[in-house]
C-alpha positions in Angstrom: 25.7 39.1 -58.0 28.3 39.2 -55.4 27.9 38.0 -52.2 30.3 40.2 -50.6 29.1 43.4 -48.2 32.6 45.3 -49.5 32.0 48.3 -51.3 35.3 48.2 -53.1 34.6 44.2 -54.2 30.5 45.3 -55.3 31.5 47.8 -57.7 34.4 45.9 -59.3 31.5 43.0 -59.7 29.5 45.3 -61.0 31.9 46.7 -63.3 32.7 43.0 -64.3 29.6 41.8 -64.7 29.0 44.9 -67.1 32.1 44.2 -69.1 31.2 40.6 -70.0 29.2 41.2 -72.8 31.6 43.1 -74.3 34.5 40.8 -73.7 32.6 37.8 -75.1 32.1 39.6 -77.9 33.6 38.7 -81.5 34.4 42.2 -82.3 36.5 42.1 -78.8 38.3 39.3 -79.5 38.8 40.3 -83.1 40.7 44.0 -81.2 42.0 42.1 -78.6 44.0 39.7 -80.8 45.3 42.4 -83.8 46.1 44.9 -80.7 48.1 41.9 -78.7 50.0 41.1 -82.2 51.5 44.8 -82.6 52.2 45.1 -78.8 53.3 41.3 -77.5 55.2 42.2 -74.4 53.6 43.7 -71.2 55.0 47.1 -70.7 55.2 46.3 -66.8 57.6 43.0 -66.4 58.3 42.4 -70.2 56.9 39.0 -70.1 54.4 38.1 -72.7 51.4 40.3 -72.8 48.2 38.6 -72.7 45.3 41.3 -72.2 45.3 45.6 -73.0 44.5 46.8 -69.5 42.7 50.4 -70.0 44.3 53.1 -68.2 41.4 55.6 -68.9 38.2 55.6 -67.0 36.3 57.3 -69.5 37.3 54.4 -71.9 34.6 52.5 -69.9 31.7 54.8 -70.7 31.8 54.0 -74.6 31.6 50.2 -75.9 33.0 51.6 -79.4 35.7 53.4 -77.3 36.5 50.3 -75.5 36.8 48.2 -78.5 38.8 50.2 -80.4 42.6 50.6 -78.7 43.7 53.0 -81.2 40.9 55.5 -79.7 41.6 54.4 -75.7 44.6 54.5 -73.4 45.5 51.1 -72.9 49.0 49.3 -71.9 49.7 44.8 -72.3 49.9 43.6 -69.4 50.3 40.2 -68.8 48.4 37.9 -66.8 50.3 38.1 -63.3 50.6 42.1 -64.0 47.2 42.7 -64.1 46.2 40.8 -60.9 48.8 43.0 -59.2 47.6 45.7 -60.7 43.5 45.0 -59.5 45.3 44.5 -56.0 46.6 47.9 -56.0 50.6 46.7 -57.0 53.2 47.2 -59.7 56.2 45.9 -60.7 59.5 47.6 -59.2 60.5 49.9 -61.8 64.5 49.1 -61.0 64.7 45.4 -60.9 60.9 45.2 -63.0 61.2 41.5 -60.9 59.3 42.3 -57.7 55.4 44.0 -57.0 55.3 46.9 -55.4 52.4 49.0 -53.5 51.6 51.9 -56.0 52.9 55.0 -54.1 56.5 52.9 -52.8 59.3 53.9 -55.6 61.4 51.0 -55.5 60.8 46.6 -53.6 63.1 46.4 -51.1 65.6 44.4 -52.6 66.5 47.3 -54.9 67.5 49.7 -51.7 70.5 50.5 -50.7 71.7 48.7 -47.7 71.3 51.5 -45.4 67.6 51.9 -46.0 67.0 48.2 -46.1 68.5 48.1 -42.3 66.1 51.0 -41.5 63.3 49.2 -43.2 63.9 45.8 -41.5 64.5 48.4 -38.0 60.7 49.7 -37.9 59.1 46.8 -39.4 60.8 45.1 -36.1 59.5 47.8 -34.0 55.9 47.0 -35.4 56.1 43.4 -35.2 56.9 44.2 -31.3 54.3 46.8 -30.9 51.7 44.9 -32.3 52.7 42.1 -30.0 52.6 44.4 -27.2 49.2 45.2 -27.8 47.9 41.7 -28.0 49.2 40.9 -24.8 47.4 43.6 -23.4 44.7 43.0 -25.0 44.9 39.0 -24.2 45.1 40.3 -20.4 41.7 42.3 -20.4 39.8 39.8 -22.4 41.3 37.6 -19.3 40.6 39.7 -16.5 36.7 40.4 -18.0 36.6 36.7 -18.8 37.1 36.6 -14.2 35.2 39.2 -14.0 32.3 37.9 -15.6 32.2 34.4 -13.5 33.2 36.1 -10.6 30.0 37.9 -11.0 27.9 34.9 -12.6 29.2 32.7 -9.4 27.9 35.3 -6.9 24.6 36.0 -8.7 23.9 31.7 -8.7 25.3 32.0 -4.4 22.5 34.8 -4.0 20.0 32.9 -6.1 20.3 29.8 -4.1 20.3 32.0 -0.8 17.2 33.2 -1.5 15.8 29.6 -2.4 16.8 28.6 1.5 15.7 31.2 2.8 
């Protein structure tokens, strides 16, 4: 099991680790193979296929359903594909060279100049922000960092104190 506290990252291992008997399985390899002969190029990047990824959910639900492609939704991917895929990516649909998150329409070496100044303007602005924030952040981790042996160093002067007296 996984050692991971990640809700997202336990239920893919489960879903996994429920899938490998059915992936070591002659009858798998057997679909896997015939379906990867008829369809040889992933339908993403165009690069050689090398697994059908199943597009359906309900195609998990049914170990005959699974098996047989002619019965599920399932696109070749290859290799590279479907890791994007799992990390929530795809491949730019313009240049097909590039991932992309899901929801973006295009990478952004495919925009237009314009928007690729735009792009480059705000992710600046973040960068900045963001370093704005750690420095004020830096400076009250500093100040409670004083703080805290300014009030350590009066608590030992009252402690010894109170031993002279």
């Amino acid at each position: 099991m996984s050692q991971t506290v990640c809700p997202e990252e336990i239920r893919a291992q489960v879903h996994k680790d429920a899938l490998q008997e059915i992936w070591a399985s002659p009858e798998w390899t057997a679909a896997c193979d015939a379906y990867l002969k008829t369809n040889p190029v992933c339908s993403w990047c165009g690069k050689k296929a090398s697994l059908p990824h199943h597009i359906d959910p309900d195609d998990y639900k049914d170990k005959a359903k699974y098996i047989d492609f002619t019965r599920s939704k399932v696109i070749p991917l290859c290799h590279r594909c479907h890791e994007e895929l799992r990390k929530g990516r795809r491949v730019c649909p313009k240049c097909r060279k590039h991932y992309i998150p899901l929801n973006d329409y295009q990478c952004k070496y495919c925009m237009p100049p314009a928007e690729r100044l735009k792009l480059r303007a705000e992710q600046s602005a973040a960068r900045k922000s963001r370093k704005e924030w750690k420095e004020i952040r830096n400076q009250i981790q500093r100040k409670n960092a004083k703080d805290a042996y300014q009030g350590q160093k009066a608590w030992l002067k009252a402690k010894q104190e109170e031993g002279d007296a």
